[in-house]
TIRO-2110 file (N, C-alpha, C; in Angstrom, 1 decimal):
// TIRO-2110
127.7, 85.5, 129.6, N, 1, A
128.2, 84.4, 128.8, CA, 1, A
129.0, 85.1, 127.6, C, 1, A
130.1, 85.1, 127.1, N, 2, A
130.6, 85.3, 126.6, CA, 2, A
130.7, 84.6, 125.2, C, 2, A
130.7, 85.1, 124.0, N, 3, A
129.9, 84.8, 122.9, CA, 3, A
130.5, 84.8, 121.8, C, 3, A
131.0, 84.0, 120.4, N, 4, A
131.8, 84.4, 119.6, CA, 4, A
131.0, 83.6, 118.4, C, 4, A
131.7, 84.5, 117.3, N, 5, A
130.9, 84.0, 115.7, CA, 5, A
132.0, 83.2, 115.2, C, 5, A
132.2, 81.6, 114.8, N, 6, A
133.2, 81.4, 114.6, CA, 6, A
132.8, 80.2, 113.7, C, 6, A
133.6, 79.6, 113.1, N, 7, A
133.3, 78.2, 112.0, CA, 7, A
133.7, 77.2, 113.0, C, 7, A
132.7, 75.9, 112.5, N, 8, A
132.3, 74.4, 112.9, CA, 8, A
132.7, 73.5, 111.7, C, 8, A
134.1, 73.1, 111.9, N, 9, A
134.2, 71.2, 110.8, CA, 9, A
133.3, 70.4, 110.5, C, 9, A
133.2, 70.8, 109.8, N, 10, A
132.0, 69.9, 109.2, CA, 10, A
132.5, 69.0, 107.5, C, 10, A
131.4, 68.0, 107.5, N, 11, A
132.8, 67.3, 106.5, CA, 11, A
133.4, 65.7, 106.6, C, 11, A
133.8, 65.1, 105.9, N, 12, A
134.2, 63.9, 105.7, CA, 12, A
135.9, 64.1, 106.0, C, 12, A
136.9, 63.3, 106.3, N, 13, A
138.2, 63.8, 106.1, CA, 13, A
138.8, 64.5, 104.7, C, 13, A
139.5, 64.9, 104.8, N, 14, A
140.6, 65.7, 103.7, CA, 14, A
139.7, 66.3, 102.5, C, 14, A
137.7, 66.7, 103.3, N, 15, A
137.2, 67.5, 102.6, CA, 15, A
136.4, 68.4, 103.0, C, 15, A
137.0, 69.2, 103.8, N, 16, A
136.1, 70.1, 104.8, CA, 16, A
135.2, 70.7, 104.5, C, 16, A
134.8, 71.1, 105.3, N, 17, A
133.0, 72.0, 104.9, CA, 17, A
132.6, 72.5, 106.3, C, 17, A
132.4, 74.0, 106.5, N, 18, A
132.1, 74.6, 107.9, CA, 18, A
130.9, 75.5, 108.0, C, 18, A
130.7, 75.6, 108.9, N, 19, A
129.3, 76.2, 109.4, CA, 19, A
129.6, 77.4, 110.0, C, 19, A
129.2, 78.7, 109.7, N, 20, A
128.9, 79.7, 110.6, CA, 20, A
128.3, 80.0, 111.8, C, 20, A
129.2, 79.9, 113.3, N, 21, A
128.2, 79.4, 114.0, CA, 21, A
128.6, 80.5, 115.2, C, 21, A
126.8, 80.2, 116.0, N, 22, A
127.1, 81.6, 117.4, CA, 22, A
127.4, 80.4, 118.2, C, 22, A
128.3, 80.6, 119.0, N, 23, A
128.8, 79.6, 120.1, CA, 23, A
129.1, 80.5, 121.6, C, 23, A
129.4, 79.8, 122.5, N, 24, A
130.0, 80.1, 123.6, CA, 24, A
131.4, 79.9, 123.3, C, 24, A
131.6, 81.2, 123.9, N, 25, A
133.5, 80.7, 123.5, CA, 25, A
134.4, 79.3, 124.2, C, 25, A
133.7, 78.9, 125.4, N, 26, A
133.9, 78.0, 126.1, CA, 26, A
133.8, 76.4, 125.9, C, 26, A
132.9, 76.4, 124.6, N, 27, A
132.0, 75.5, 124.0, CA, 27, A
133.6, 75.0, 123.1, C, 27, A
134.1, 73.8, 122.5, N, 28, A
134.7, 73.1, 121.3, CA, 28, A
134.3, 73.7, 120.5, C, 28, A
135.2, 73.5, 119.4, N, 29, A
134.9, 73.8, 118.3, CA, 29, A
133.5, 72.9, 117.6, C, 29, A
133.7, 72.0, 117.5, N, 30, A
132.7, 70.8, 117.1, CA, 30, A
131.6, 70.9, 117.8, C, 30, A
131.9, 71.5, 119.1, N, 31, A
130.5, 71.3, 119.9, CA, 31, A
129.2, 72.1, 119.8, C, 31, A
129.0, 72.0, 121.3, N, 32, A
127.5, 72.6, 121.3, CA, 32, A
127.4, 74.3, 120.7, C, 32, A
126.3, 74.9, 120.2, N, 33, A
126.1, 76.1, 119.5, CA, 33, A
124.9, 76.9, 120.1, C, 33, A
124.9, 77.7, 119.4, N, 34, A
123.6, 78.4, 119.9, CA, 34, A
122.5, 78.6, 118.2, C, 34, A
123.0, 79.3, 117.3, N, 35, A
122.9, 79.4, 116.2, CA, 35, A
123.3, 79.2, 114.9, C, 35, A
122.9, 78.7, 113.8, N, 36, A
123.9, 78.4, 112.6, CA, 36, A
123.4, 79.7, 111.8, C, 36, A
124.4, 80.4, 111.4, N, 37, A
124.3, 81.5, 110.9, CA, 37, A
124.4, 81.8, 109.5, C, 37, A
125.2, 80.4, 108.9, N, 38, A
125.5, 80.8, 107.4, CA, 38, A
126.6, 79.8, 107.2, C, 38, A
127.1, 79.2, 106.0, N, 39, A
128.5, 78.0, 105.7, CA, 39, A
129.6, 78.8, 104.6, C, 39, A
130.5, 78.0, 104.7, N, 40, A
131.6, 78.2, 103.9, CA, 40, A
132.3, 77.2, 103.5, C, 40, A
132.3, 76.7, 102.0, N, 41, A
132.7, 75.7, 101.5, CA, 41, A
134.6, 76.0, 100.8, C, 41, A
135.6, 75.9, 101.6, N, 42, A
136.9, 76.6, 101.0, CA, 42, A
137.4, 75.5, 99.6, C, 42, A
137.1, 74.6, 99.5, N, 43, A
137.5, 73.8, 97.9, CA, 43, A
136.2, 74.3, 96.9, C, 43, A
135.5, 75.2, 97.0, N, 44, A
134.6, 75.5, 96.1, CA, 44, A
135.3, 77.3, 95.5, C, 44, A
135.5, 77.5, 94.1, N, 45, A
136.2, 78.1, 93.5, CA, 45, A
134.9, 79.7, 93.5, C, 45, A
135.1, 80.5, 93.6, N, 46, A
134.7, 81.8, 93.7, CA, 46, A
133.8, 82.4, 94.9, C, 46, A
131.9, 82.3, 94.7, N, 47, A
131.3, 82.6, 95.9, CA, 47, A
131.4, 81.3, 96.5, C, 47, A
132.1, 81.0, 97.5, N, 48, A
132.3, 80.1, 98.3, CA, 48, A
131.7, 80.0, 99.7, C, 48, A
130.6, 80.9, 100.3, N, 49, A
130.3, 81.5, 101.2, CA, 49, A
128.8, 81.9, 101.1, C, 49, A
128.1, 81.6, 102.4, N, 50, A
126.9, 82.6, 102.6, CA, 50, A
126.3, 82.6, 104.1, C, 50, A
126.0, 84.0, 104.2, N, 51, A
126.0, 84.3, 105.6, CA, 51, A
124.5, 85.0, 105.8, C, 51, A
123.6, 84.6, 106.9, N, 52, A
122.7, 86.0, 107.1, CA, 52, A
123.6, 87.1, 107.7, C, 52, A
123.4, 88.3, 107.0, N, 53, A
123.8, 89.6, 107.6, CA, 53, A
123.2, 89.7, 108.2, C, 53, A
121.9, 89.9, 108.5, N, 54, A
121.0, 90.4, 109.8, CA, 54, A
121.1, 90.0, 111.0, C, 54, A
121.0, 88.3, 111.0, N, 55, A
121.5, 87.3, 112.1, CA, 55, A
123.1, 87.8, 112.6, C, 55, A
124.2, 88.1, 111.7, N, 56, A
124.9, 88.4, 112.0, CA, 56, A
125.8, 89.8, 112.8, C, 56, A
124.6, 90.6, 112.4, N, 57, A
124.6, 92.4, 113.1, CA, 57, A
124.2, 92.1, 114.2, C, 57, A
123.1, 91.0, 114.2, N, 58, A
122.2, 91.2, 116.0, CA, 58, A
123.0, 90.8, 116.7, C, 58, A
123.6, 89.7, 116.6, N, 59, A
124.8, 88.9, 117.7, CA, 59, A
125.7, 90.0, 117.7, C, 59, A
126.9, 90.7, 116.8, N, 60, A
127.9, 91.3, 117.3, CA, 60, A
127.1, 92.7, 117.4, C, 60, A
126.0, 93.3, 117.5, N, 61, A
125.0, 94.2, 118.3, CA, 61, A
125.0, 93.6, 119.6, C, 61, A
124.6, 92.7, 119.8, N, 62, A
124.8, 92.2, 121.3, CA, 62, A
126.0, 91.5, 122.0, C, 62, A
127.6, 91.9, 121.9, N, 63, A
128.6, 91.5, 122.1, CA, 63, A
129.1, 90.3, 121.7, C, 63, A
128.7, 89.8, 120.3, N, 64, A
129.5, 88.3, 119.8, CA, 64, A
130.7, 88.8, 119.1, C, 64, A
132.1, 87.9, 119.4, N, 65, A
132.9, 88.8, 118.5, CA, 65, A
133.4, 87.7, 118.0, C, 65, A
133.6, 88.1, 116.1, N, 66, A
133.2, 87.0, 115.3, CA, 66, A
135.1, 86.9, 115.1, C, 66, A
135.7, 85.7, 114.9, N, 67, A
136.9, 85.4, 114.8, CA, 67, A
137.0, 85.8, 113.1, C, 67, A
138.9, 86.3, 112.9, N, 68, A
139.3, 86.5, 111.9, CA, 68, A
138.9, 85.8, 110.5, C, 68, A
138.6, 84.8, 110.8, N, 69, A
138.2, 84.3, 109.1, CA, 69, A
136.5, 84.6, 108.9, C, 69, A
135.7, 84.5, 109.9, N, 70, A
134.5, 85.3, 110.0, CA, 70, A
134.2, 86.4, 109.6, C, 70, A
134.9, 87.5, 110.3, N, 71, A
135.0, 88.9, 110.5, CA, 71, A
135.6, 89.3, 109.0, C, 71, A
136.5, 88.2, 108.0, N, 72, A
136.4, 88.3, 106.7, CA, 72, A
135.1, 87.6, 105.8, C, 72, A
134.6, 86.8, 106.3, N, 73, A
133.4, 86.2, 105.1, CA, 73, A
132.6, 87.6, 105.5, C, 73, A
132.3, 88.2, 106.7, N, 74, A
131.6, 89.4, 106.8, CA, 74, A
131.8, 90.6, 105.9, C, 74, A
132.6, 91.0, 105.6, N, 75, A
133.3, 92.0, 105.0, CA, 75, A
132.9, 91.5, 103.5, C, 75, A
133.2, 90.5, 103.0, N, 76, A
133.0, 90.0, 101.5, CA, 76, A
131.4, 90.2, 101.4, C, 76, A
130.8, 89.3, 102.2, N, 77, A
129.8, 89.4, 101.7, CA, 77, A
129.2, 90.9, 102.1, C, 77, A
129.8, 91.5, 102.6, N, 78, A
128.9, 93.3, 102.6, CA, 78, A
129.0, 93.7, 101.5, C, 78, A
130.3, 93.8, 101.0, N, 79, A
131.1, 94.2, 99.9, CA, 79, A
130.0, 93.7, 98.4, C, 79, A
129.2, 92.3, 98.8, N, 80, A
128.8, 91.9, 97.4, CA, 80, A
127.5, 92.4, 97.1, C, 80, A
126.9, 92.5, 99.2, N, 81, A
125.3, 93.1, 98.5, CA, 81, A
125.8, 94.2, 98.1, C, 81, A
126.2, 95.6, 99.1, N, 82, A
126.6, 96.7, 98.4, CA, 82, A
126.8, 96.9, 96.8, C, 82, A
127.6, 96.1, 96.3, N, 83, A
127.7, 95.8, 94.7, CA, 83, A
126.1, 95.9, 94.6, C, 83, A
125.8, 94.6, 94.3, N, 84, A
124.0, 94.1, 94.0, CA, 84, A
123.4, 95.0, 94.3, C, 84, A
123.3, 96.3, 95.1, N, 85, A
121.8, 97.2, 95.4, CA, 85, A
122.6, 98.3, 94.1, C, 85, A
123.6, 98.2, 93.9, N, 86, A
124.1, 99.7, 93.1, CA, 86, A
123.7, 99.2, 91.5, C, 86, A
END
């Protein structure tokens, strides 16, 4: 099965709100999931974002490949614990 980390619409019209989610790539967007991993609110002004890292290492440890806007909330949020432990 082929496996991707990717965001779910979530939300009222013309106010989105999405979900960090493990899916089948095969699966809608909207649709069925396997995991919710973490959300992302984009009308919300600075930390707009939160993700389990751990949840998120195991899946692409085990071949989930997380799409471009993913593969950046990943990066931010490394970038912020890294900050936080120093």
């Amino acid at each position: 099965m082929a496996v991707s980390i990717r965001l779910r619409r979530e939300g009222s019209k013309n106010r989105p709100f999405y979900r960090v989610v493990v899916a089948d790539k095969r699966s809608p967007r909207d649709g069925k999931f396997i995991e919710v991993i973490g959300n992302y609110d984009p009308r919300k002004a600075g930390h707009n974002y939160e993700i389990n890292l751990d949840r998120a290492d195991y899946w692409v440890k085990n071949g989930a490949q997380p799409s471009e806007t993913v593969a950046s909330i990943i990066r931010k949020a490394r970038k912020q614990t890294a900050a936080a432990v120093v």
